[in-house]
C-alpha positions in Angstrom: -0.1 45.0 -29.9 -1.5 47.1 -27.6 0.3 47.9 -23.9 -2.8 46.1 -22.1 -2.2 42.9 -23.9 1.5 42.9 -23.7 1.3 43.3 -19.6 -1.1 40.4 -19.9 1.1 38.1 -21.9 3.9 39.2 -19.1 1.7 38.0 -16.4 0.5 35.0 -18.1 4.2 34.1 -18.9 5.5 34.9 -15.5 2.7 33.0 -13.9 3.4 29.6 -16.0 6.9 30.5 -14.9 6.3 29.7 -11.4 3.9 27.4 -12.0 6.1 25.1 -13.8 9.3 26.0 -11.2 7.3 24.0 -8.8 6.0 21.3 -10.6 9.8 20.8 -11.3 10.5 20.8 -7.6 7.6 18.7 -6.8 8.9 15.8 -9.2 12.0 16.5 -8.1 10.9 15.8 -4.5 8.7 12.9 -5.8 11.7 11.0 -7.5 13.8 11.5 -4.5 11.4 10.1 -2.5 10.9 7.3 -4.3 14.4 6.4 -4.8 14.5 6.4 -1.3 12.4 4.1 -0.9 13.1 2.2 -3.3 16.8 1.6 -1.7 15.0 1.0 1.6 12.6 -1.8 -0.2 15.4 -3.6 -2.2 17.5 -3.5 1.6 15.1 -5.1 3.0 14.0 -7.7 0.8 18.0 -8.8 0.4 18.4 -8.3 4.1 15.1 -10.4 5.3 14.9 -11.0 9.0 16.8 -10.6 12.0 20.6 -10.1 12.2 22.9 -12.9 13.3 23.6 -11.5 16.2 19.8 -10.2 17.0 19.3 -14.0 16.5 22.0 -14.8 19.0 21.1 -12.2 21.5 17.1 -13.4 21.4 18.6 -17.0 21.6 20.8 -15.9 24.6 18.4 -14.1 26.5 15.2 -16.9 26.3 18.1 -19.8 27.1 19.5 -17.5 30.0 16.0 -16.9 31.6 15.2 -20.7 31.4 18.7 -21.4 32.9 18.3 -19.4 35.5 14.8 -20.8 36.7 16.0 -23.9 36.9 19.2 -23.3 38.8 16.8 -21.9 41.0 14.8 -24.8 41.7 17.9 -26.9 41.3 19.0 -24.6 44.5 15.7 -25.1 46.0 16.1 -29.0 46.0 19.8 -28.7 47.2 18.1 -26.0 50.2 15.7 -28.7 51.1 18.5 -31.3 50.9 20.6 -29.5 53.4 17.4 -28.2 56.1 16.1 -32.2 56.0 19.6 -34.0 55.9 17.7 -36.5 53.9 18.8 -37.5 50.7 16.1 -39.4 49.5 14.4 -38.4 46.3 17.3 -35.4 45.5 19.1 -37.3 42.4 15.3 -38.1 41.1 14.4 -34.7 41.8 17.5 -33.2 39.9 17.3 -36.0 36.9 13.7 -34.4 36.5 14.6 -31.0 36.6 17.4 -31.6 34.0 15.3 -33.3 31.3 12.4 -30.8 32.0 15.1 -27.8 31.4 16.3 -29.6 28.2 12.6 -30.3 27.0 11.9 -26.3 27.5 15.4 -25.4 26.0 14.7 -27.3 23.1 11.0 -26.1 22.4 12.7 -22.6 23.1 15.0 -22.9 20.9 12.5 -24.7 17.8 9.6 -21.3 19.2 12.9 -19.1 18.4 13.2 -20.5 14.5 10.2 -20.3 13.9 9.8 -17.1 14.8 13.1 -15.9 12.7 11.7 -17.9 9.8 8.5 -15.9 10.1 9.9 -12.6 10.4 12.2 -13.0 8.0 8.8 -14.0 5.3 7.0 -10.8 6.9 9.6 -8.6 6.0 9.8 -9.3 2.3 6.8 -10.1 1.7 6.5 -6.5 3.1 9.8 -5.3 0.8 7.6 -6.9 -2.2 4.7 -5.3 -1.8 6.3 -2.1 -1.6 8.6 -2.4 -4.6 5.0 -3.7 -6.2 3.4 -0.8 -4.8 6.7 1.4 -6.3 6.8 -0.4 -9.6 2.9 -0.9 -10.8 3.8 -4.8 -11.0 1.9 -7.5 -8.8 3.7 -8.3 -5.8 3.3 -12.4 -6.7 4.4 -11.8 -10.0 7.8 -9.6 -8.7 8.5 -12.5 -6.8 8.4 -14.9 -9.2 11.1 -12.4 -11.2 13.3 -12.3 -8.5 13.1 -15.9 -7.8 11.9 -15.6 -4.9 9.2 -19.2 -4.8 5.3 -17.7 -4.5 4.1 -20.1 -1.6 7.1 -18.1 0.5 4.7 -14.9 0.3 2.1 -14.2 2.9 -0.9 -15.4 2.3 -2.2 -11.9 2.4 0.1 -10.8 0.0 -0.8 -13.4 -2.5 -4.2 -12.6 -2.8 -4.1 -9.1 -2.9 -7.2 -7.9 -4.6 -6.8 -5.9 -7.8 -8.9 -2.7 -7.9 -11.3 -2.9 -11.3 -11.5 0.9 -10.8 -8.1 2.1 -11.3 -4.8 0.6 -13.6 -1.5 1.4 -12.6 1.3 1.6 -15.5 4.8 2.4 -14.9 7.9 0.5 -14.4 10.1 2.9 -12.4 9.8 4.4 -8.9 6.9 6.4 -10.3 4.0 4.7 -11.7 0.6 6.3 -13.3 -2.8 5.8 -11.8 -5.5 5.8 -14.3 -8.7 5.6 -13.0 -11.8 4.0 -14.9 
């Protein structure tokens, strides 16, 4: 073999070399990524929602504000009470303001469920269609392996179109896009 050739099989070789050092580094960086994300998507779908005490503290702060509006028109009637010296109408006035504060406490409180119950669907039917998006597998169709009942799922979620112009296969954090 001549010396030309050899130095060209050196290159050749040298080249693959560092070609194939960074595809190693690249799936390297690929799987640690997706195990990454894969942690954050399982977190979140076991985790769904706000935290007890976010709850509380939401709860707290929406009850406070409508307390303290109507202890200040609970003041105002008492300050009107006091510059009249007439009595008349004040125990009406305050029996009204109490069951109008209990009315707005109570829808409050029901506007404050719902909204937990809806952020807490959001979020894993978020967590679902990135494990899905993770795992090659329909988002309905992971739910229905975890248990997790389909009508619970977005609406959006649900009906996620299928593209007829690419397949993806793979059960693990990395999947393969074919495209047809």
């Amino acid at each position: 073999m001549s010396r030309a050739a050899t130095q060209t099989i050196d290159d050749t070789n040298q080249e693959r070399a560092a070609i194939d050092a960074t595809n190693q580094q690249l799936l390297a960086q690929q799987n640690a990524t997706g195990n990454s994300a894969l942690a954050g998507y399982q977190n979140m779908l076991a985790n769904a929602g706000y935290t007890q005490a976010q709850q509380a503290a939401v709860t707290g702060a929406t009850q406070g504000a409508l307390g303290s509006a109507f202890s200040a028109l609970a003041q105002r009637a008492a300050n009107q009470l006091a510059r009249t010296n007439n009595s008349a109408g004040f125990a009406d006035s305050l029996d009204q303001l109490v069951r109008t504060q209990a009315q707005q406490q109570a829808g409050a409180a029901q506007s404050n469920q719902i909204a937990f119950a809806n952020n807490a669907q959001q979020q894993q039917s978020q967590a679902l269609s990135g494990l899905s998006g993770l795992y090659g597998i329909d988002a309905n169709m992971l739910a229905r392996t975890l248990g997790i009942p389909a009508q619970l799922l977005s609406t959006t979620a649900r009906l996620t179109p299928v593209s007829p112009s690419s397949l993806k296969i793979g059960f693990g954090p990395v999947g393969l896009n074919i495209g047809l």
